[in-house]
C-alpha positions in Angstrom: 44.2 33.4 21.4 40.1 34.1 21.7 39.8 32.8 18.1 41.3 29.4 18.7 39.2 28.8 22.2 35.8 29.7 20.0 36.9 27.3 17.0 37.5 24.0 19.8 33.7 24.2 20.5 32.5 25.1 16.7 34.3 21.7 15.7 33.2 19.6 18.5 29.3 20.6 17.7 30.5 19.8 14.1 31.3 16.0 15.6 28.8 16.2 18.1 26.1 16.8 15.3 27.7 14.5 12.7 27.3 11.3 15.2 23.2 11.6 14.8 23.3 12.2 10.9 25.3 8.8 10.9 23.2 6.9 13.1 19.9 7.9 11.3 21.7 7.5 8.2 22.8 3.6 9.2 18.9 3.3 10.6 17.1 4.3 6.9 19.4 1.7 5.4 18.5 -1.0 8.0 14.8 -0.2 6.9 15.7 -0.4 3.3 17.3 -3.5 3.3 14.4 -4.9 5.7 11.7 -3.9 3.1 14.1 -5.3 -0.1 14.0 -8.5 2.1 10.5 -8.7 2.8 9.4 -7.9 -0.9 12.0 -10.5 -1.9 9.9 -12.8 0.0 6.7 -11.7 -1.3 7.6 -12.4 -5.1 9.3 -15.4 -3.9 5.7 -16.9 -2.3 3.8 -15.5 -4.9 6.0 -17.3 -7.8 5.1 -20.4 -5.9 1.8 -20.1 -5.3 1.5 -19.7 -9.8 3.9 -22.7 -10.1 2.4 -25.0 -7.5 -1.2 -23.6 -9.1 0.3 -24.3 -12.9 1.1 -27.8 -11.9 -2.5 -28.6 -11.1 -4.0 -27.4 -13.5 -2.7 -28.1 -16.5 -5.6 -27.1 -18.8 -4.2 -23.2 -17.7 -1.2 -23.2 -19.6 -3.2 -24.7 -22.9 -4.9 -21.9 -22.2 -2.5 -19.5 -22.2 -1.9 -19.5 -26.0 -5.0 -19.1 -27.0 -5.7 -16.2 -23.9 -9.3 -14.1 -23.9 -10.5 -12.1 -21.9 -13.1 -14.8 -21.2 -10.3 -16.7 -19.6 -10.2 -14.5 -17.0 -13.9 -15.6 -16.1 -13.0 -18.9 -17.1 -9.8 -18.9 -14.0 -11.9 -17.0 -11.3 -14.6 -19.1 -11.7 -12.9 -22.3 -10.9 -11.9 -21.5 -7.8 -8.8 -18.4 -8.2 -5.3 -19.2 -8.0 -5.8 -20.8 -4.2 -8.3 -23.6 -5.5 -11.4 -22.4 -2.7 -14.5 -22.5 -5.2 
């Protein structure tokens, strides 16, 4: 009989301490999928920022057979991707 009123206690810490483990588990996964979202975003604005930047200035993609490392100068000095000189 004393063995069976010790193991009601042992297995409701075991339940008691599996509710937190859950809920921080749940909460890191929330966080991940936030930051997958967010850097989703990121390469989505950032691949049209080079498109919209591509389609007015067409002299960079003639460029971009022939690429230097001069270009690099030749780019930044024109303004940078955002077109501010």
């Amino acid at each position: 009989m004393q063995q069976e009123a010790y193991s009601i206690p042992w297995f409701i810490g075991v339940v008691l301490a599996f509710i937190p483990i859950t809920l921080t588990w749940v909460e890191l996964r929330r966080e991940q999928h936030a930051q997958r979202e967010q850097t989703q975003k990121e390469i989505m604005d950032t691949y049209d920022r080079m498109i919209e930047y591509r389609l007015h200035r067409p002299e960079v993609l003639g460029s971009a057979r022939r690429w230097e490392h001069t270009c690099f100068d030749w780019i930044y000095d024109h303004g940078g991707p955002d077109g501010d000189a």
